[in-house]
N, C-alpha and C positions, 0 to 999 in steps of 0.2 A: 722381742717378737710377740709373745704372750700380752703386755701390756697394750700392744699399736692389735693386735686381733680384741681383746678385750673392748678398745677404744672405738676400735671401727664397729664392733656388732652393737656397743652401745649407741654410737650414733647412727647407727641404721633404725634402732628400734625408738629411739629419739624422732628419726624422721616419719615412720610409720606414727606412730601416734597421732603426729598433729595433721600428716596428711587427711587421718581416723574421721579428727574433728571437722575436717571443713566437708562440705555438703558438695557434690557433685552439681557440675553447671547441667539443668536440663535446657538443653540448645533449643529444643522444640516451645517449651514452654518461654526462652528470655526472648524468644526473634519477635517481634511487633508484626502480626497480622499485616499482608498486603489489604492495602484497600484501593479497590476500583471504583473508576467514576460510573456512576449508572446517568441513565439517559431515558427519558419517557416523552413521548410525541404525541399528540391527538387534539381527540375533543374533550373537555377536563367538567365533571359532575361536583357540583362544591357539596363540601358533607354538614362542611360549617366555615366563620369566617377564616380558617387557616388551613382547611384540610381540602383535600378536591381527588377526586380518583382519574384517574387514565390510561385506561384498557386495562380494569383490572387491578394497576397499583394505585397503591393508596398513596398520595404526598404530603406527608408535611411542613406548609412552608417554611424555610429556615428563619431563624433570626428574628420572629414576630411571637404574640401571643392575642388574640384577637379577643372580643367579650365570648362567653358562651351565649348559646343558642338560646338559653332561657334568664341569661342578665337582663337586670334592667338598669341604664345608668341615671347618673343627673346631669339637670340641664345647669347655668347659671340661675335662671328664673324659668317658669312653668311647671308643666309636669315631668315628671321620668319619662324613658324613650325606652324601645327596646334596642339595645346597643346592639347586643350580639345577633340581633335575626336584620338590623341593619346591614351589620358588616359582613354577612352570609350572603345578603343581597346585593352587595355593592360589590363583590367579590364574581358573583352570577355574573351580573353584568359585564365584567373588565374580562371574562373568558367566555363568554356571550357566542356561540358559532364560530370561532376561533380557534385557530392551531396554536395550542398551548403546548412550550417547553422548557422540560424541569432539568435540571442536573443534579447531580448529588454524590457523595463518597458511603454516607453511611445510612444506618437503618437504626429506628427507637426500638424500645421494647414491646412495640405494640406491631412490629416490621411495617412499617412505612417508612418509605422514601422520606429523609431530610436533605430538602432540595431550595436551588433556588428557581422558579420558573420566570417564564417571558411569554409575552405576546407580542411576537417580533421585536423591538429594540426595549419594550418597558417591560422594568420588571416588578415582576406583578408584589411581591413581598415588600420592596419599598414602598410602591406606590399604594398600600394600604398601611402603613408608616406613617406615610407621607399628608393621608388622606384623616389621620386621626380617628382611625378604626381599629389599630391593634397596636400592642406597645412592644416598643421591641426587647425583647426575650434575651436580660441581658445574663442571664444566669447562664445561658451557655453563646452568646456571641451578642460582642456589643457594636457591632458593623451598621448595624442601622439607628444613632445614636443622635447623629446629625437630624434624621428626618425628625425623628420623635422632638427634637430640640424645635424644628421649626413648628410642628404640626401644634406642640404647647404653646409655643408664644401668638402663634396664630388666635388661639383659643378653640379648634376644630373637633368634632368628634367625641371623643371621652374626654378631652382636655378642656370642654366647657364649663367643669367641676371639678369637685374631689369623687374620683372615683374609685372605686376597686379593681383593684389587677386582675387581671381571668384567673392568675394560676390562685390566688386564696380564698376567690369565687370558687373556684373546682375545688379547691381539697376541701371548705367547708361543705359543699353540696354532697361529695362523694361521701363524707364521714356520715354525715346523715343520712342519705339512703342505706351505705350499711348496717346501719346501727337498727334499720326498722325492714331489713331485705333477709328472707329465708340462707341463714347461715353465713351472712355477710359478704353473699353475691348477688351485687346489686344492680346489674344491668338486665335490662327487661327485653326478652326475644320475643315479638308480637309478630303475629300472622294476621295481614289483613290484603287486600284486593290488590296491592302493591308486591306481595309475595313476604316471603321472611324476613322481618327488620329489625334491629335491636337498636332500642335506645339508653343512651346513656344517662347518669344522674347531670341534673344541671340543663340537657335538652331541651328544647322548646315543645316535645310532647309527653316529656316522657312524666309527669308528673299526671297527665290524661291518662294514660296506657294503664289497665289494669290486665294483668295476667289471669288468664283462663287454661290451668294446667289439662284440663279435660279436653281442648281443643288442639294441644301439642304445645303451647304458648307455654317457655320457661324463663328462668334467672338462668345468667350466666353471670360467672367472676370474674373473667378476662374476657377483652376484645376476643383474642387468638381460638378462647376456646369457642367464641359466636362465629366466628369465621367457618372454622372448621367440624363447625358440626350444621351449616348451610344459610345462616345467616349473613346479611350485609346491614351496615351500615345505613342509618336513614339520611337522605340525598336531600339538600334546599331547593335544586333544580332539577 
């Protein structure tokens, strides 16, 4: 009897220990976030060739990455073009007085809608793909892989040359303006007759834009924090 009580209290404290070792499941933390479709309707204001607001939200097209607002790309012969205040424009156009609709599950870090939109049956993300205006963004979806294939062999858009991709365009641009921006926030909040606007590094004014701190005109370091302290976004249309 002493030996089988010995036995059993050892294997109890046998099982207590390694219960010890293992980590409690936090249920809260293992369940995967629900994610819902969001849905936006209207008249759409383009910010640049892939972003556009409507009533408010911000969209970013899915699945594209377009030139910035202040690239310039190359042609096969002639001179450079501006790519990205093209594809800003050509972009204006295709949501032109138009009821523009986006759909989407998620939000970036900058909370815009990652969406795909339409203009009744086309949708607007490919057909700037399609158009050889923007490449598609395959680092997070490679869905529009076909257009880009066509829009190259075509020779259309940025595919007239060797061009640079917007996102190495942006992070060069971004590294530089921090490197030379009051504490390494480098977006420029400017007040002018249009109301409160910030522009980013790499924009089409923003290299114009000189900050006049005496006038209320500051740096910010994030999108979020120019939002929420009464800034918008500068609009092609």
């Amino acid at each position: 009897y002493f030996a089988r009580s010995v036995g059993a209290l050892s294997l109890a404290g046998l099982l207590a220990l390694v219960l010890s070792t293992i980590s409690p499941v936090d249920f809260s933390r293992a369940a995967a976030p629900d994610r819902h479709n969001e849905s936006v309707e209207g008249r759409a204001y383009v910010i640049d060739g892939d972003t556009i607001e409507i009533l408010g939200t911000r969209v970013r097209l899915e699945g594209i990455d377009a030139p910035e607002a202040g690239q310039q790309c190359f042609r096969a012969e002639g001179p450079s073009w501006n790519c990205g205040m093209v594809a800003a424009r050509v972009l204006a156009e295709l949501v032109a007085d138009e009821n523009v609709r986006c759909e989407g599950s998620e939000r970036d870090r900058y909370d815009r809608l990652i969406a795909v939109c339409w203009v009744g049956s086309l949708e607007i993300n490919a057909e700037m793909v399609r158009r050889g205006l923007a490449w598609a963004f395959v680092r997070y979806s490679k869905r529009l892989l076909n257009e880009e294939h066509e829009a190259r062999n075509r020779r259309l858009g940025i595919w007239q040359a060797e061009n640079e991709p917007a996102w190495n365009f942006r992070a060069k641009r971004w590294a530089q303006a921090e490197a030379h921006a009051p504490g390494g926030c480098a977006i420029k909040g400017n007040i002018s007759r249009q109301g409160r606007i910030y522009h980013l590094p790499g924009s089409a004014y923003y290299d114009a834009v000189d900050i006049d701190q005496s006038r209320g005109e500051r740096w910010f370091c994030t999108e979020s924090e120019a939002i929420a302290a009464g800034w918008r976004p500068a609009w092609t249309n």
